[in-house]
VEXMI-976906 format. One record per residue: residue number from 0; residue in three letters; x negated, y negated, z of N, C-alpha, C, O in turn. Coordinates in nm, 4 decimals. Layout:
+------+------+----------+----------+----------+----------+----------+----------+----------+----------+----------+----------+----------+----------+
: resi : resn :     n.px :     n.py :     n.pz :    ca.px :    ca.py :    ca.pz :     c.px :     c.py :     c.pz :     o.px :     o.py :     o.pz :
+------+------+----------+----------+----------+----------+----------+----------+----------+----------+----------+----------+----------+----------+
:  NUM :  ala :        X :        Y :        Z :        X :        Y :        Z :        X :        Y :        Z :        X :        Y :        Z :
...
+------+------+----------+----------+----------+----------+----------+----------+----------+----------+----------+----------+----------+----------+
END
This chain:
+------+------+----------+----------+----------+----------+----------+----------+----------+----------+----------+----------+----------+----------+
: resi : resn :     n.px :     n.py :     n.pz :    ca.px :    ca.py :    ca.pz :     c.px :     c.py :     c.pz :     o.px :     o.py :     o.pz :
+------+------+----------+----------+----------+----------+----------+----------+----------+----------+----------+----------+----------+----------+
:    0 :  unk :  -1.5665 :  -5.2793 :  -4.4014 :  -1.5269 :  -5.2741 :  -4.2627 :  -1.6334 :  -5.1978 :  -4.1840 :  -1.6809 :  -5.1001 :  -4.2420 :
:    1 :  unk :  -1.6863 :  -5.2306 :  -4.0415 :  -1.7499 :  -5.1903 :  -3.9976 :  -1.6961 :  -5.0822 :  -3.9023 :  -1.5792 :  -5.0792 :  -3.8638 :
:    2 :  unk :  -1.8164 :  -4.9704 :  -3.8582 :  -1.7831 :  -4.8266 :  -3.8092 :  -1.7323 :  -4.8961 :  -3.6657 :  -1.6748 :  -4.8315 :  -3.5781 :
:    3 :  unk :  -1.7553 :  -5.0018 :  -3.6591 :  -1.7137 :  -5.0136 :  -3.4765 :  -1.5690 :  -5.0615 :  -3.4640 :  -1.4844 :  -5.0562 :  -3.3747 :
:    4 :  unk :  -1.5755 :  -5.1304 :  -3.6399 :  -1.4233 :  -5.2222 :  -3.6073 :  -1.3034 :  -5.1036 :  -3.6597 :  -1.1823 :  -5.1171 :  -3.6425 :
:    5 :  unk :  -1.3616 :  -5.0011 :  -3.7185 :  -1.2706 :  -4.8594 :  -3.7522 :  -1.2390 :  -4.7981 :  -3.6085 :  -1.1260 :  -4.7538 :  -3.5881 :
:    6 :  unk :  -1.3303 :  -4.7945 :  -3.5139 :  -1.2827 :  -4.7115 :  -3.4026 :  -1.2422 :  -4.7512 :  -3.3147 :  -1.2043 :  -4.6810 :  -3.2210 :
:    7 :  unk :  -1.2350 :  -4.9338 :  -3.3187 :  -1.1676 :  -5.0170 :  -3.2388 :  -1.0048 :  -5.0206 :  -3.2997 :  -0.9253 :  -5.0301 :  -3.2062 :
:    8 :  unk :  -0.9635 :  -5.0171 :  -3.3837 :  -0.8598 :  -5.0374 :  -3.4754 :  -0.7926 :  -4.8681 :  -3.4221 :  -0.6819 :  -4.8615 :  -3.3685 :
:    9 :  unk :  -0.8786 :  -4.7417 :  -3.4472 :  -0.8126 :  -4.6487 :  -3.4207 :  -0.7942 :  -4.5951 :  -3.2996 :  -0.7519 :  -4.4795 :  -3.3011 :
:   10 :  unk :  -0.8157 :  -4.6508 :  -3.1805 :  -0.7803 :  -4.6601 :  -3.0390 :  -0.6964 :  -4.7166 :  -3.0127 :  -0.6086 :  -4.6559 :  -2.9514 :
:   11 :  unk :  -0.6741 :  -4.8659 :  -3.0438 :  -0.5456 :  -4.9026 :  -3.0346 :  -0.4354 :  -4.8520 :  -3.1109 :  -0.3213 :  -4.8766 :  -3.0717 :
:   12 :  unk :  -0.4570 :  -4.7754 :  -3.2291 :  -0.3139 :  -4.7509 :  -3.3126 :  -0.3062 :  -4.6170 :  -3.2130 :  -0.1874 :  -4.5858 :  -3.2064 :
:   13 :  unk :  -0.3786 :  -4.5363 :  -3.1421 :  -0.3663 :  -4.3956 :  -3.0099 :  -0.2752 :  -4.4702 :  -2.8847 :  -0.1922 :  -4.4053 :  -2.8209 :
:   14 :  unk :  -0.3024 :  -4.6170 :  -2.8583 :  -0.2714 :  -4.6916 :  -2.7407 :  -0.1224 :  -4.6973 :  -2.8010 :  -0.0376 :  -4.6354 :  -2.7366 :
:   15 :  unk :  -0.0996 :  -4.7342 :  -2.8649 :   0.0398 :  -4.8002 :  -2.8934 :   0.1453 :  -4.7051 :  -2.9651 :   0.2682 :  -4.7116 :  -2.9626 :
:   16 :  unk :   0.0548 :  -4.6079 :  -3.0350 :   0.1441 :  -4.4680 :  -3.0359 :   0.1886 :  -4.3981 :  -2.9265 :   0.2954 :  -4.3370 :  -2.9263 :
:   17 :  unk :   0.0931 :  -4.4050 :  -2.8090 :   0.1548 :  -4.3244 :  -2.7108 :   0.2267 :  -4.4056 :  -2.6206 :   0.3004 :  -4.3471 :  -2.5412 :
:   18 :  unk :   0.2213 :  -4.5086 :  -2.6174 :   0.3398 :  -4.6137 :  -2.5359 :   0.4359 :  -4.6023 :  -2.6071 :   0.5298 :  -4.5833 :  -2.5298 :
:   19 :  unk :   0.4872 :  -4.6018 :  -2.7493 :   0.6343 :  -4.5817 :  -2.8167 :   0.6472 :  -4.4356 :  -2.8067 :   0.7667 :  -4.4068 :  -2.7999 :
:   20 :  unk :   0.5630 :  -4.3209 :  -2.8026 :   0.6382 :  -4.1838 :  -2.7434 :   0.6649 :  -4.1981 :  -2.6402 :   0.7721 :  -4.1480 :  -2.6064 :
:   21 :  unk :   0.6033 :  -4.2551 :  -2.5598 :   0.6699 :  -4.2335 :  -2.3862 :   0.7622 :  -4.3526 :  -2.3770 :   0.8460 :  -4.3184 :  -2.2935 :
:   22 :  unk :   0.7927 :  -4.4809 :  -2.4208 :   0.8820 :  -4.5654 :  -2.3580 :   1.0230 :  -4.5606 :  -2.4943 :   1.1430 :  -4.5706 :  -2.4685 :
:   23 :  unk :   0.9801 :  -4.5479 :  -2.5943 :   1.0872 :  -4.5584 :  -2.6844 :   1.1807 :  -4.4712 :  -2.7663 :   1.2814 :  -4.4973 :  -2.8323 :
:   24 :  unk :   1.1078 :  -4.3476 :  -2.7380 :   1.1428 :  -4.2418 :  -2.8621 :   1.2347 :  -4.1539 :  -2.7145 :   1.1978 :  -4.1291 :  -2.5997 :
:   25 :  unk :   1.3253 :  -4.1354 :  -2.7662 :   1.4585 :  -4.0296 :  -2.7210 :   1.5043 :  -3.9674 :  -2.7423 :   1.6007 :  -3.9292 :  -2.6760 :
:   26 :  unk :   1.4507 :  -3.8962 :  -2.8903 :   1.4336 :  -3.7373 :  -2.9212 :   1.4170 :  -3.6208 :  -2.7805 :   1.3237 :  -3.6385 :  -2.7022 :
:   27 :  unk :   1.4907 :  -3.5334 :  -2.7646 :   1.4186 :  -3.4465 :  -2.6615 :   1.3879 :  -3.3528 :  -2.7252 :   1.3954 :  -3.2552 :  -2.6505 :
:   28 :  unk :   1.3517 :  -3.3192 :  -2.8383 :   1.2303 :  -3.2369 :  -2.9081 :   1.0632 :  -3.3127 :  -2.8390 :   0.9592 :  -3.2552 :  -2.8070 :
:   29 :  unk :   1.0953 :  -3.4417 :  -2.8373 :   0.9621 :  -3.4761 :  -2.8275 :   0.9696 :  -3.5309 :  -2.6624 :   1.0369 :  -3.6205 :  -2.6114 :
:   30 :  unk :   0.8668 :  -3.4323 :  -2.6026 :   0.8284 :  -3.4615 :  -2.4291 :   0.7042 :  -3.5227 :  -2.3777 :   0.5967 :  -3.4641 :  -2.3655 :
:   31 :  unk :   0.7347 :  -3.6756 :  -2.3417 :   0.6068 :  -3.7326 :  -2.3814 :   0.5207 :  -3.6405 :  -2.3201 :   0.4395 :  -3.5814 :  -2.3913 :
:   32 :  unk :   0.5269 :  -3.6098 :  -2.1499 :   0.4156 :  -3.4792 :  -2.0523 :   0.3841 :  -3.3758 :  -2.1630 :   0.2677 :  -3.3365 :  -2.1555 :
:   33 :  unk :   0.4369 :  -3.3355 :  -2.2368 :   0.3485 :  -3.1934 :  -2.3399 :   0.2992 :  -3.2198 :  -2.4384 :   0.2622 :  -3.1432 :  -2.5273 :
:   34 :  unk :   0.2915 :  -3.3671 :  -2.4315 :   0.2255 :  -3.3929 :  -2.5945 :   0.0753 :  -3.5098 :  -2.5897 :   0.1008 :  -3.6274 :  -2.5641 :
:   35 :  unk :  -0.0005 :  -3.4896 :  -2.6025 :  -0.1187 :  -3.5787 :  -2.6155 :  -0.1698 :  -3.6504 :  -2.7745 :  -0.1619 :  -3.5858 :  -2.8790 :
:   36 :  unk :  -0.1874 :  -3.6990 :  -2.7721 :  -0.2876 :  -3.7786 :  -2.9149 :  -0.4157 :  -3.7702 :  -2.8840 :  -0.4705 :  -3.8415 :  -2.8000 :
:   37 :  unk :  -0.4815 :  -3.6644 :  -2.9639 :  -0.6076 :  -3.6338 :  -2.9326 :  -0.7186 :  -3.7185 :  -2.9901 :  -0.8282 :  -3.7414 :  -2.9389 :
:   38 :  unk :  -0.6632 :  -3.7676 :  -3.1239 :  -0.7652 :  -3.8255 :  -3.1994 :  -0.6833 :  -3.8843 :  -3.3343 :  -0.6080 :  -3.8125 :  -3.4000 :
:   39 :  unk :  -0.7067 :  -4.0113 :  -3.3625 :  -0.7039 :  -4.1017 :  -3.4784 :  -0.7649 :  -4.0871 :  -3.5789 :  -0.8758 :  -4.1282 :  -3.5448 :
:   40 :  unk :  -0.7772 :  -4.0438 :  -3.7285 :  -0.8806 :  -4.0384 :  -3.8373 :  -0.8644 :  -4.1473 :  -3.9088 :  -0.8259 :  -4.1207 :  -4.0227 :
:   41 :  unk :  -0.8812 :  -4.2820 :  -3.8834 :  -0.8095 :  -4.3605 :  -3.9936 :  -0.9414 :  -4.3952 :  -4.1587 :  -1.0632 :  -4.3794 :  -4.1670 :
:   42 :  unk :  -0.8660 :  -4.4314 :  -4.2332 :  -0.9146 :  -4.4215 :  -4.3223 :  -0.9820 :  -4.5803 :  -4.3493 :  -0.9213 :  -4.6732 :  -4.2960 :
:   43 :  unk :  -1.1066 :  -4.6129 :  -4.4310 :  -1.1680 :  -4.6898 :  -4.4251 :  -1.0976 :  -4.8912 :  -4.4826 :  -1.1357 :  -5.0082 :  -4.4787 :
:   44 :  unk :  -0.9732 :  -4.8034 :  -4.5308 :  -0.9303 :  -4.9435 :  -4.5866 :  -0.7827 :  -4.9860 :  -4.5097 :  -0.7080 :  -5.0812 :  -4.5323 :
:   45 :  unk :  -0.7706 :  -4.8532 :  -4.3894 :  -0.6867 :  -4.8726 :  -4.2928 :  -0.5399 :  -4.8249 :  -4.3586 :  -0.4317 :  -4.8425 :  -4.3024 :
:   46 :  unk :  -0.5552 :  -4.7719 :  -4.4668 :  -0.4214 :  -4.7441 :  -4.5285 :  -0.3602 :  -4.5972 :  -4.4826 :  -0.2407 :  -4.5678 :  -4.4854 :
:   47 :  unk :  -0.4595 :  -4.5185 :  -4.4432 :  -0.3568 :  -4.3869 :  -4.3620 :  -0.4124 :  -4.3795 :  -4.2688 :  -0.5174 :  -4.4394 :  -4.2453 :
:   48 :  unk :  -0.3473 :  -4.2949 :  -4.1851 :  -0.4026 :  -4.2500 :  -4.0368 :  -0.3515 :  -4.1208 :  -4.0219 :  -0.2322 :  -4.0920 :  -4.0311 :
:   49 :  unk :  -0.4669 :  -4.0233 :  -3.9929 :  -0.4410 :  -3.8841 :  -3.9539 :  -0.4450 :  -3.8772 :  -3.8121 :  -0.5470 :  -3.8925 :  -3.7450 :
:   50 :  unk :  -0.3095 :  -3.8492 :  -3.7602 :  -0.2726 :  -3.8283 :  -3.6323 :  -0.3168 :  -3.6541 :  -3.5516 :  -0.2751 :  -3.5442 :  -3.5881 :
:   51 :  unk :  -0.3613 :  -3.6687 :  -3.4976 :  -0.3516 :  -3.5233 :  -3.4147 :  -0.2843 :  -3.5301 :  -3.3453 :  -0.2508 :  -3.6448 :  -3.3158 :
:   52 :  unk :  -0.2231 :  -3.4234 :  -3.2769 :  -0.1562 :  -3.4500 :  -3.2028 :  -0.1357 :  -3.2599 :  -3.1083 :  -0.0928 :  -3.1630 :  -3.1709 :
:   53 :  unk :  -0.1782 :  -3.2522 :  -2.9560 :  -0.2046 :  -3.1567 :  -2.9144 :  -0.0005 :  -3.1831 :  -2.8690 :   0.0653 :  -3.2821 :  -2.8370 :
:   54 :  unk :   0.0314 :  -3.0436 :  -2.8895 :   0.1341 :  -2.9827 :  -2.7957 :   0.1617 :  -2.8890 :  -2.7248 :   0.1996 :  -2.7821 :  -2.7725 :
:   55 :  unk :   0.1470 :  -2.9119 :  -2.5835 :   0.1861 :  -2.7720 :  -2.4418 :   0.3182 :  -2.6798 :  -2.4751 :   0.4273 :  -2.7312 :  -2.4998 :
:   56 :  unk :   0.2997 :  -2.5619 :  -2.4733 :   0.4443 :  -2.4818 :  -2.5368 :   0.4406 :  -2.3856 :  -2.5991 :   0.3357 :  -2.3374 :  -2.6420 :
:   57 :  unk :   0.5607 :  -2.3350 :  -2.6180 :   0.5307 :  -2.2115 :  -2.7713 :   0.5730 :  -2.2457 :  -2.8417 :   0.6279 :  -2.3556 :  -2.8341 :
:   58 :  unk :   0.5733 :  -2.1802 :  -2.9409 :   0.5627 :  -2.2236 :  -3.0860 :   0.6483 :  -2.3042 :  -3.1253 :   0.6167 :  -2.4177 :  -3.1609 :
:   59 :  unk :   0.8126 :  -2.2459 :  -3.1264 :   0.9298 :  -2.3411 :  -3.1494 :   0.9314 :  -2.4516 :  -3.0435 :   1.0044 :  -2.5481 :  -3.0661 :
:   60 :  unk :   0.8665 :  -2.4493 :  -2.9416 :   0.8652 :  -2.6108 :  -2.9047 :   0.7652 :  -2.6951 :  -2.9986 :   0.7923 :  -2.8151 :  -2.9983 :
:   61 :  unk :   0.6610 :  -2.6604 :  -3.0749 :   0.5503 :  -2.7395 :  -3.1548 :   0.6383 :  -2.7826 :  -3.2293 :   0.6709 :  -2.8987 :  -3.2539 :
:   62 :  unk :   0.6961 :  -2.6411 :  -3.2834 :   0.7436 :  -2.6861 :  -3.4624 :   0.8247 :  -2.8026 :  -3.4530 :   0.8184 :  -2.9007 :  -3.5271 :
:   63 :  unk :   0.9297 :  -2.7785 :  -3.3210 :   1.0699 :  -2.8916 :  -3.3188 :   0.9603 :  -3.0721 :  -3.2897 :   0.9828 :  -3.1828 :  -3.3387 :
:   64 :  unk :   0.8732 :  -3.0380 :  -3.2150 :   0.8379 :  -3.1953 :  -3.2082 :   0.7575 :  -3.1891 :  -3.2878 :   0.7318 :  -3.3082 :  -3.2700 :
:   65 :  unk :   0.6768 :  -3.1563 :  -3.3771 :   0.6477 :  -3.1877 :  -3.4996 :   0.7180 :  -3.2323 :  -3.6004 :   0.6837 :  -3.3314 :  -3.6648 :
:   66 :  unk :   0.8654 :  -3.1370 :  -3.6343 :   0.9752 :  -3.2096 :  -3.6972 :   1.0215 :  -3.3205 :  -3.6313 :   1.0247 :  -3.4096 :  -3.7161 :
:   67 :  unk :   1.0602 :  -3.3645 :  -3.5232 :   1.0701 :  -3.4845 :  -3.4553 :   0.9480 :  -3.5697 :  -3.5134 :   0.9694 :  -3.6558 :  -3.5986 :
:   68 :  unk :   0.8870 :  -3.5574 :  -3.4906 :   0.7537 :  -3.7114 :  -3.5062 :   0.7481 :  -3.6792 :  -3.6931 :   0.7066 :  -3.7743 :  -3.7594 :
:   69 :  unk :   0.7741 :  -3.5967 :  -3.7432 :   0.7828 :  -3.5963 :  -3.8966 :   0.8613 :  -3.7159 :  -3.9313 :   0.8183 :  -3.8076 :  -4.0012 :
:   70 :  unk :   0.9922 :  -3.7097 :  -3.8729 :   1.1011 :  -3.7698 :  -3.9117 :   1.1029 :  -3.9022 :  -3.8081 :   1.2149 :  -3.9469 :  -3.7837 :
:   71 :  unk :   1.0177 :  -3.9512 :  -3.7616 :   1.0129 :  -4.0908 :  -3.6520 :   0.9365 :  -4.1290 :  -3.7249 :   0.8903 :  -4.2276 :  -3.6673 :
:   72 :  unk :   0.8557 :  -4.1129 :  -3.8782 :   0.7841 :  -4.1583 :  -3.9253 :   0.7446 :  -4.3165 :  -3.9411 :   0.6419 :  -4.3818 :  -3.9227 :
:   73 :  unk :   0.9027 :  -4.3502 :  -3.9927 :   0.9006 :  -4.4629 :  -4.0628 :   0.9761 :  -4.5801 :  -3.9576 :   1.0279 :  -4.6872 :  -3.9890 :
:   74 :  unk :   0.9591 :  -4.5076 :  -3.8020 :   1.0059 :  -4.5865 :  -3.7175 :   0.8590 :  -4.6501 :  -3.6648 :   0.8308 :  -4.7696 :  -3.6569 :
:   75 :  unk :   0.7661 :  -4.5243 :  -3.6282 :   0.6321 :  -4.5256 :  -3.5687 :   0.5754 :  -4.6467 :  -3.7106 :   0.4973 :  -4.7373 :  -3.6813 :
:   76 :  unk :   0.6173 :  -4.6335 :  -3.8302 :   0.5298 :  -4.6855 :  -3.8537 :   0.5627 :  -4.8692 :  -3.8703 :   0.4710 :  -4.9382 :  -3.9150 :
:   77 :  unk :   0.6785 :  -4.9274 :  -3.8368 :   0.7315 :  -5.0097 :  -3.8473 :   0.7363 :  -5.0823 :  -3.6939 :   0.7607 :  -5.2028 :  -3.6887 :
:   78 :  unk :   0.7139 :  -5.0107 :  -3.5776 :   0.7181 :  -5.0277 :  -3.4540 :   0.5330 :  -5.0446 :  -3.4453 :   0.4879 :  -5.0996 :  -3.3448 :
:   79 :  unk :   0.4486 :  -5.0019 :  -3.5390 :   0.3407 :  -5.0566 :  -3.4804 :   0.2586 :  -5.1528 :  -3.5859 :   0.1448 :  -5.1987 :  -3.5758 :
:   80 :  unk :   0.3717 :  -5.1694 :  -3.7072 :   0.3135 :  -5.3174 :  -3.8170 :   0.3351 :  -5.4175 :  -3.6840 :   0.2472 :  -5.5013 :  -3.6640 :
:   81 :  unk :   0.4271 :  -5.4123 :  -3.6105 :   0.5029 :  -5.5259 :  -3.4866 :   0.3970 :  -5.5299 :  -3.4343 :   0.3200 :  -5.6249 :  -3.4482 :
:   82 :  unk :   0.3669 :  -5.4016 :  -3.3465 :   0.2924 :  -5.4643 :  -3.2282 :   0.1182 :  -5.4861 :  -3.2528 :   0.0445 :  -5.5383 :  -3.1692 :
:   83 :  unk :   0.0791 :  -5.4393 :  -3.3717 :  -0.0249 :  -5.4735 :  -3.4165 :  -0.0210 :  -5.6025 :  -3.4965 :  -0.1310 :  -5.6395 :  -3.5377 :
:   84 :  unk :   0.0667 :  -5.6660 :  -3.5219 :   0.1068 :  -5.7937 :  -3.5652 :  -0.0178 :  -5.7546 :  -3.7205 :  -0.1340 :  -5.7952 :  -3.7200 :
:   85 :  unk :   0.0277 :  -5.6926 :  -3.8077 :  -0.0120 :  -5.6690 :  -3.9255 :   0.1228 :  -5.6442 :  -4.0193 :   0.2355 :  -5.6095 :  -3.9838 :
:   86 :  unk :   0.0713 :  -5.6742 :  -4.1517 :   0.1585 :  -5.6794 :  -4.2308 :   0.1862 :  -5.5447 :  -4.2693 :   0.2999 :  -5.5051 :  -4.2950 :
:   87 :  unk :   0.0737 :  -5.4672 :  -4.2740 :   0.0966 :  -5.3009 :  -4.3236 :   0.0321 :  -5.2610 :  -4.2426 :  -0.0849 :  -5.2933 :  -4.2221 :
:   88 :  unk :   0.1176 :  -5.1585 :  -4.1621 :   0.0395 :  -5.0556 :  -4.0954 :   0.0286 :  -4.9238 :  -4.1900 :   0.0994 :  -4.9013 :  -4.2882 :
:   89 :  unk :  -0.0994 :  -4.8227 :  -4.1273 :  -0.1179 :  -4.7268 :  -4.1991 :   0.0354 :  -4.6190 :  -4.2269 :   0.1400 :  -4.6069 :  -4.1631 :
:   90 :  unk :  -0.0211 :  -4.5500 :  -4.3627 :   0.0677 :  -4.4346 :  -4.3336 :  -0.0005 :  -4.3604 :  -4.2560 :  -0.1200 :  -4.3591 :  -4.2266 :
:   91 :  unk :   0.1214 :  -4.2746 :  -4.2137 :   0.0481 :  -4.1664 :  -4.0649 :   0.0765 :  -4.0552 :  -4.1245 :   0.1577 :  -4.0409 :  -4.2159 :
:   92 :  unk :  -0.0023 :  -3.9581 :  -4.0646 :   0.0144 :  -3.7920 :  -4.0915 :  -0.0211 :  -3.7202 :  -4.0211 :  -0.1396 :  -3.6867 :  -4.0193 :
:   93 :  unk :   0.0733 :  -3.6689 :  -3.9341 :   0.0444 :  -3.5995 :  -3.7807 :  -0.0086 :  -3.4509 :  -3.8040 :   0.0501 :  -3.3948 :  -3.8965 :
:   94 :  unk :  -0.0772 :  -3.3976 :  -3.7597 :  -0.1573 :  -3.3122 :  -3.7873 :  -0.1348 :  -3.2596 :  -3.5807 :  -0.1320 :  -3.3315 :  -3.4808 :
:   95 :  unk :  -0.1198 :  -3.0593 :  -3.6021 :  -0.0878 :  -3.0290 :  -3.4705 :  -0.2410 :  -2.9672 :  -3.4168 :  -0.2807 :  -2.8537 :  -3.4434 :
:   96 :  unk :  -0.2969 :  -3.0421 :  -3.3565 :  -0.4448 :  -3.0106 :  -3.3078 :  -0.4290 :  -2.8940 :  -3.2081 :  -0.3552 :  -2.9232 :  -3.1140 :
:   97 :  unk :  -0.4798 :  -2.7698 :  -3.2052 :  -0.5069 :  -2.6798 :  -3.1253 :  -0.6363 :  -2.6306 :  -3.0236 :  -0.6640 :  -2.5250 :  -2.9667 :
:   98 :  unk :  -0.7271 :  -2.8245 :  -3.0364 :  -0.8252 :  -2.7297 :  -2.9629 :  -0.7873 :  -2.7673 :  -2.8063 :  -0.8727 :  -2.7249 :  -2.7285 :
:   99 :  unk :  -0.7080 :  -2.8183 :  -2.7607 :  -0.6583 :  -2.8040 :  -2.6077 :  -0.6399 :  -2.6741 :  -2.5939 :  -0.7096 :  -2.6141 :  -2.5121 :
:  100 :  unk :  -0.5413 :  -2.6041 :  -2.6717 :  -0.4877 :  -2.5083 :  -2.6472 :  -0.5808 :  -2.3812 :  -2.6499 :  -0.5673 :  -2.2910 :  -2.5673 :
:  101 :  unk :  -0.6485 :  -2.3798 :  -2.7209 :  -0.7963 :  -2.3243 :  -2.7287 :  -0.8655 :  -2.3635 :  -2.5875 :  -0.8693 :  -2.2769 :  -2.5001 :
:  102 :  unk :  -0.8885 :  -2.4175 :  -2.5771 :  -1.0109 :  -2.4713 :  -2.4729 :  -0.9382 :  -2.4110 :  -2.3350 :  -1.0217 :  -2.3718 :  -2.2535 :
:  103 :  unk :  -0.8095 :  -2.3970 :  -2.2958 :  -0.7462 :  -2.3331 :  -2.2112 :  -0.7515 :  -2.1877 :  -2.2156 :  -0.7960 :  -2.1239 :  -2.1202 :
:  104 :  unk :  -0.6964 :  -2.1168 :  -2.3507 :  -0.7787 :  -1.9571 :  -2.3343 :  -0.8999 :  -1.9403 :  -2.3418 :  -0.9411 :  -1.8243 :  -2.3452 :
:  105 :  unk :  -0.9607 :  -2.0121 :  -2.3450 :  -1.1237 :  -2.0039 :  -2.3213 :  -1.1269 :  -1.9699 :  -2.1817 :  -1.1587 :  -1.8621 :  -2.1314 :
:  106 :  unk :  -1.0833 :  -2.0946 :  -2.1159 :  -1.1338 :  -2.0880 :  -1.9706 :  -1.0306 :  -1.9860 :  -1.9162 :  -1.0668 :  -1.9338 :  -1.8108 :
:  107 :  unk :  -0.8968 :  -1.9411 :  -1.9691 :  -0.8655 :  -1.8553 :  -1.8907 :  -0.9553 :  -1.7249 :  -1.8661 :  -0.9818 :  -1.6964 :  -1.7493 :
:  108 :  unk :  -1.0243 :  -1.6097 :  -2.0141 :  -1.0596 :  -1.5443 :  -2.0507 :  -1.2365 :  -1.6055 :  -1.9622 :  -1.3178 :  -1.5188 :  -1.9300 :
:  109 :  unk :  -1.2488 :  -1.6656 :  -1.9520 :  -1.4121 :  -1.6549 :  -1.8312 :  -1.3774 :  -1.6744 :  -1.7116 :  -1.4690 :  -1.6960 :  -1.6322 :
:  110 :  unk :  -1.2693 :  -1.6735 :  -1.6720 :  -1.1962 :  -1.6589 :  -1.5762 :  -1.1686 :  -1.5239 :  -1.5150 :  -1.2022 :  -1.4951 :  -1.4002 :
:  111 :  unk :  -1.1089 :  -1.4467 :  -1.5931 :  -1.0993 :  -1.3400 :  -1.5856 :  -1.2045 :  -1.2480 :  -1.6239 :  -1.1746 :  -1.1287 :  -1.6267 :
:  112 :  unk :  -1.3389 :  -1.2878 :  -1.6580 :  -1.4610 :  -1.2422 :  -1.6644 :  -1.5066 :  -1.2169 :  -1.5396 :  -1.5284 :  -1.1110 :  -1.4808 :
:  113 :  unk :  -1.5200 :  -1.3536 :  -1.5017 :  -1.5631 :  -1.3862 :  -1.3644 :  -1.5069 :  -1.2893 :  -1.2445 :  -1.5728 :  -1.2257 :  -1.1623 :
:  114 :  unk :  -1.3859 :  -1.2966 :  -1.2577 :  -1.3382 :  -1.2271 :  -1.1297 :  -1.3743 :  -1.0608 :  -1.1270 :  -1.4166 :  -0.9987 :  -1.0295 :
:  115 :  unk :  -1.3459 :  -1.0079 :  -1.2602 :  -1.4112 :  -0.8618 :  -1.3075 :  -1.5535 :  -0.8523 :  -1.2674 :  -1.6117 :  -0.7446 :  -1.2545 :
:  116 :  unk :  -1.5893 :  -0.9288 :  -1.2546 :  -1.7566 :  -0.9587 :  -1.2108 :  -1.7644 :  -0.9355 :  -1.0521 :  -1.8286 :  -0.8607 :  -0.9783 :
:  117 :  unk :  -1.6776 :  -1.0258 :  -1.0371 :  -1.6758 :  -1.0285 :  -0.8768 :  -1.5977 :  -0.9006 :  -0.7709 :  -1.6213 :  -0.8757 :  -0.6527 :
:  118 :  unk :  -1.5025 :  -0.8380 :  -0.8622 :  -1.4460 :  -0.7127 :  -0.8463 :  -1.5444 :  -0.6060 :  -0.8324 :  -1.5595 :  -0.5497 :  -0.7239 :
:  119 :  unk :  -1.6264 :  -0.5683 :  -0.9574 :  -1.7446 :  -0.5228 :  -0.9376 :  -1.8691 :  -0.5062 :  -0.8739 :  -1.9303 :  -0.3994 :  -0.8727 :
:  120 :  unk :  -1.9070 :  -0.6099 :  -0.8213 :  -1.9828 :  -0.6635 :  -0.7277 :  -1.9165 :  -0.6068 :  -0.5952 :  -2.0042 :  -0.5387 :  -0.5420 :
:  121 :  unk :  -1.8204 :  -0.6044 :  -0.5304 :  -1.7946 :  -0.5954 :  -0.4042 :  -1.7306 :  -0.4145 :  -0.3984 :  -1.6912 :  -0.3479 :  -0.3027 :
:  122 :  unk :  -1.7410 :  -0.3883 :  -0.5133 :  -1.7301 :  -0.2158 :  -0.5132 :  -1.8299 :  -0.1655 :  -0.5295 :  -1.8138 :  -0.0485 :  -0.5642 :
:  123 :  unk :  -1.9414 :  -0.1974 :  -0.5214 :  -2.1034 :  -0.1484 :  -0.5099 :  -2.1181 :  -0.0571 :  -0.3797 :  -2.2275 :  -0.0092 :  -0.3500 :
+------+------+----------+----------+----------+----------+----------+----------+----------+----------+----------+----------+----------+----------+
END
């Protein structure tokens, strides 16, 4: 399989995962607005797929929609043999990606650099 037809394959299984969190799934552990799919890892013979998956929140909101999409497993994965019109879709394995959440105390913390900067500056 070629590297282009792997990352074509794992965009759409991101496309059609996040249309069945937001139109189908009715868990309210899982909120489609706090949850993103950051990235697809699928594997070369298409048989698993490592899901990331960023969540907005604290902690017991991660854990509960993580247990939610744990247990939608075998819906997600039967809802997209369909719409990928394949006979086997991958197994999935959601994985809770933290570099959103990262990348936000980043910028808060040079944020608050900045302004200490600028505090300083005007008490000269």
């Amino acid at each position: 399989m070629s590297k282009r037809r792997q990352e074509r394959m794992s965009v759409e299984i991101m496309r059609v995962l996040s249309q069945i969190i937001q139109e189908e799934i009715k868990d309210p552990r899982i909120e489609f607005k706090n949850l993103s799919i950051t990235r697809i890892d699928l594997s070369n013979d298409y048989s698993h797929a490592r899901v990331n998956i960023s969540i907005l929140g604290d902690e017991s909101q991660r854990e509960e929609a993580m247990k939610a999409l744990q247990k939608a497993k075998g819906y997600f994965r039967s809802a997209l043999a369909q719409q990928l019109k394949v006979r086997h879709a991958p197994e999935l394995e959601f994985r809770l990606d933290r570099s959103i959440e990262h990348g936000i105390r980043i910028s808060s913390l040079l944020e608050e650099i900045r302004e200490e900067e600028e505090a300083k500056g005007s008490n000269e």
